[in-house]
N, C-alpha and C positions, 0 to 999 in steps of 0.2 A: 284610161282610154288615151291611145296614145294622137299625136295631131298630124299623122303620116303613117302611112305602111307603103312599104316597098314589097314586091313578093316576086324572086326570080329562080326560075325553073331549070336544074341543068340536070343531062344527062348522060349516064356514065355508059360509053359504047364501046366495041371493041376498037373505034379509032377515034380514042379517047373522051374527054368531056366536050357534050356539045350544047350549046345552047338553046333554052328552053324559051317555053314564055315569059312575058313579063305582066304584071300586074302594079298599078302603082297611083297614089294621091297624087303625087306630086310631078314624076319625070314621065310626061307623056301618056298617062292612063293605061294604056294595054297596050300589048303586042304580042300575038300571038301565032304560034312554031307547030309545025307538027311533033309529034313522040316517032324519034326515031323509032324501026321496026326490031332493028338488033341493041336496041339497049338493055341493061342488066340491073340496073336503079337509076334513081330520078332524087336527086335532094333538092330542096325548097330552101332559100336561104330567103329570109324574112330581116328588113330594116324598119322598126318601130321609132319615131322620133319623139318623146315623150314632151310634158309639159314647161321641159327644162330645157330644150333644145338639144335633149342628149339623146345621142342613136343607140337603141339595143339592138345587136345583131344576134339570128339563132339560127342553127341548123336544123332540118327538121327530114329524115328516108322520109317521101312522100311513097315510092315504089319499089319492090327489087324482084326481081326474081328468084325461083326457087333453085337456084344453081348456087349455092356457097364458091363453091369454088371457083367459079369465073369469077363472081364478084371478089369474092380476094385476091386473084391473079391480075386482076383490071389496075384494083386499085392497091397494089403494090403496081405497076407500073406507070399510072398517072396521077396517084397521088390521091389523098382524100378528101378535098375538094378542088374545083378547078379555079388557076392561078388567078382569075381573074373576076373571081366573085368577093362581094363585098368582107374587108377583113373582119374577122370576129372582135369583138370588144373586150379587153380583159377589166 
């Protein structure tokens, strides 16, 4: 069990990644966005602070739609996830 979760919502539109909701222990409790009308997926990126004080970070499609190929056309043009969500841990 971890002693924090972060949990932010973005999604992928035709005029690019937009931001979602947020869910969180620790920075502010919630905030919550409407779901764009023309978006084409939603990824969930999750910040888990363990017992160690160490962040796990994951990505998780929470949505997409049934269109392959807008989605691969999206995200060759902005990228597979947005610049400004939390970096993944290696």
């Amino acid at each position: 069990m971890g002693l924090s979760k972060e949990r932010y919502e973005y999604h992928l539109t035709s005029r690019g990644w937009m931001d979602g909701s947020f869910y969180g222990d620790v920075r502010g409790g919630q905030k919550m966005r409407e779901t764009p009308s023309d978006r084409v997926m939603t990824l969930v990126v999750s910040e888990v602070l363990d017992e160690g004080l160490r962040p796990n970070v994951y990505d998780q499609i929470a949505w997409q739609s049934d269109d392959p190929l807008e989605i691969k056309r999206l995200l060759a043009e902005f990228g597979d996830r947005p610049k400004d969500a939390l970096p993944l841990i290696e």
